[in-house]
Steps between C-alpha positions, in 0.01 A plus 500: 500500500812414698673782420257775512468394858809494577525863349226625681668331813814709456324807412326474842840472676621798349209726590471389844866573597475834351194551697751411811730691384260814494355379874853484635578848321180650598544381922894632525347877408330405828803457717501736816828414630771697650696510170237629255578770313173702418612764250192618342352847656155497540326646193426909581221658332459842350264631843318840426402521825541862657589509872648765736820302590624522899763762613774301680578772687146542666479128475833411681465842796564396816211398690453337821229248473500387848684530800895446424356389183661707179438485126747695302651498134380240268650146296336235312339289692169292440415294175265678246151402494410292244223768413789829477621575138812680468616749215839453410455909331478647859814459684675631810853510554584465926830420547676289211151328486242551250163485622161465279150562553198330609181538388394550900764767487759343648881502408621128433881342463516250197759185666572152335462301825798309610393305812734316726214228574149374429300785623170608416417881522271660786185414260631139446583539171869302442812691427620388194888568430512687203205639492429895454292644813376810571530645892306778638679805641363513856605657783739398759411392831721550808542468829642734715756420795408625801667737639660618198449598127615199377218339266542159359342346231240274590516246195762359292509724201718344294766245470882566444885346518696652840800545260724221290728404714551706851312611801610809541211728503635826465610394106195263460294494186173509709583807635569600189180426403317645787624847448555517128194310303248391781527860646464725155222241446299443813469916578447810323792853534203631736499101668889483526525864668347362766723143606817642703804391438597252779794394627505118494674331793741179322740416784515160659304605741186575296500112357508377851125439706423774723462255757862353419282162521772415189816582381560737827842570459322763213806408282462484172813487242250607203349798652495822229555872608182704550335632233277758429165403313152582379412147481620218717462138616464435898769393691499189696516714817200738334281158459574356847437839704288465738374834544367504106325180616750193388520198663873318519668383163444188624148467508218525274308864512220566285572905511773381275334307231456636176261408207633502202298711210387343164756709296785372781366172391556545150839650536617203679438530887443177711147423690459253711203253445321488839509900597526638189855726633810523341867542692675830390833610527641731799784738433714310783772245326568190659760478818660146439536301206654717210453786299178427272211463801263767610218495746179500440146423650285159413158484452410395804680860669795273604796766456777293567546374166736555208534431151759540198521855416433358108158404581267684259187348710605727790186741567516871549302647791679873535489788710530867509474774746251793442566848548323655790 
C-alpha cells in the first residue's frame, strides 16, 4: 500500500512539471519584446473578389487641397484595415517595389516590420518586429514654401541611414535613395515630368541659420559641392528661413514637426511618446566634431540637432520643386 502511494506520488510530480513545462513554453510565444523575431506571414487566402483597382497616376495627380496645401505622387503609408483582403495574384510593379491589391481597390506594400522602439500603429495595434504588414499606397501631402515652388513633405515617410560613415551629402546614400528608389517609386513617367531638376545649394553657408543665431562664421569644413537633384533633403538654412515661415534653429517651431507614418514606423523611424513626431534628418552635415554627424530636426521642430550619419532611425521628410 506503501508503495503504490509512493508511485502514484511520483507519477504526480512528473505530470505536473510537464504541465509547467508546457505553461512556461506556452507564455514565451507571448513575449512582445524588442528582440522577437516574428517570422510567420500572416496566412493569405485565395480572395475571388473582383474590384476595379486605383490608377496611381490619377490617384497620385497633383492636387491642391487647400491653400499652400499639395498632394502629389503616392507611397505606402497607413496600416491595412483589419477588414481589407489582399490578392497576392494582382500585383503592381512602381519602382523596384511590388505592390498588391486590396479588395477596396487599393494598391498595398507587403513589409516585415522592423521597429526601432515600442510603438503601436495609428489604430493602436503594436508593431511587432518581424512581423509582415501591409501599407496602403496613399497620396503624398505637401506643403508648399511660400514664395517659391519648393514643396516639402509634410510627414515622415520613411526611415533611412545618412550614409556609413561620412557627411558629405553630395555622395550620401540618402540622396541616393531620394532620387533613385523613393523617386521611381513615389511618382509615375507622367508624375516625374513634372519635378524640375533643382540645383541644391551645399556650401557652408547653407548649414548655417539664416539668422547666423549659430555657427555665424558659415564655415563648415564638411560642406559638399552643389548638386543637381529631383529629390532632396532641406538644408539647415532652408529649415531656419524665415520667409518660408521657420523660427531660429534654436528654438522649437511646430511648422517644423513632422509625424511620422505607420509604414515609417515599421521601417524603423523614431516617434516620440508625448506628440506622436519623429526627428528626421536634414541634408546639412555637422560643422564641429568630425566627419560622421549630420543635422537634422527633433520632434519637437528643434533644428539644431545632429546625429551619427549611421543612424537608420533618422526620418525622411523630402522635398521637390514643381514645374510651373
Amino acid at each position: 500500500m506503501n508503495m503504490e502511494r509512493k508511485l502514484f506520488s511520483i507519477k504526480s510530480f512528473i505530470m505536473a512539471g510537464l504541465a509547467l513545462s508546457l505553461c512556461l513554453s506556452a507564455a514565451s510565444a507571448y513575449d512582445f519584446g524588442d528582440d522577437d523575431e516574428m517570422d510567420d506571414e500572416p496566412e493569405v487566402s485565395s480572395p475571388s473578389f473582383s474590384v476595379e483597382a486605383e490608377d496611381l497616376n490619377s490617384l497620385g495627380a497633383l492636387k491642391e487641397v487647400s491653400s499652400g496645401e499639395y498632394s502629389f505622387g503616392t507611397y505606402p503609408q497607413s496600416l491595412k484595415e483589419s477588414d481589407v483582403d489582399i490578392d497576392e495574384n494582382e500585383v503592381l510593379e512602381a519602382g523596384g517595389a511590388t505592390y498588391y491589391l486590396g479588395s477596396d481597390g487599393s494598391w498595398y506594400l507587403k513589409v516585415k516590420a522592423a521597429p526601432r522602439g515600442r510603438y503601436s500603429f495609428s489604430d493602436g495595434t503594436p508593431i511587432l518586429k518581424g512581423k509582415v504588414y501591409y501599407f496602403k499606397v496613399e497620396p503624398i501631402k505637401w506643403t508648399r514654401m511660400a514664395g517659391s515652388s519648393v514643396l516639402v513633405s509634410n510627414d515622415i515617410l520613411t526611415a533611412h541611414r545618412y550614409a556609413e560613415l561620412l557627411n558629405g551629402y553630395e555622395a550620401s546614400e540618402i540622396r541616393e535613395f531620394l532620387n533613385g528608389d523613393f523617386f521611381t517609386q513615389a511618382f509615375t513617367s507622367d508624375q516625374r515630368s513634372k519635378i524640375s531638376v533643382t540645383e541644391v545649394d551645399n556650401s557652408a553657408e547653407s548649414t548655417s541659420d539664416t539668422r547666423r543665431s549659430w555657427n555665424g562664421t558659415g564655415t563648415n569644413s564638411y560642406a559638399s559641392n552643389p548638386t543637381n537633384d529631383r529629390v532632396f533633403l532641406l538644408s539647415e538654412a532652408e529649415v531656419t528661413n524665415e520667409d518660408w515661415g521657420f523660427k531660429g534653429c534654436r528654438e522649437d517651431d511646430d511648422e517644423r514637426m513632422r509625424y511620422p507614418t505607420d509604414y515609417a514606423l515599421a521601417m524603423g523611424a523614431y516617434r516620440k511618446a508625448d506628440k506622436d513626431t519623429g526627428w528626421y534628418w536634414l541634408r546639412s552635415p555637422y560643422y564641429s566634431q568630425n566627419d560622421c554627424y549630420a543635422l537634422a530636426v527633433t520632434a519637437t521642430g528643434f533644428a539644431y540637432n545632429f546625429g551619427h550619419v549611421g543612424d537608420v532611425s533618422g526620418g525622411v521628410a523630402p522635398a521637390i520643386t514643381i514645374s510651373e
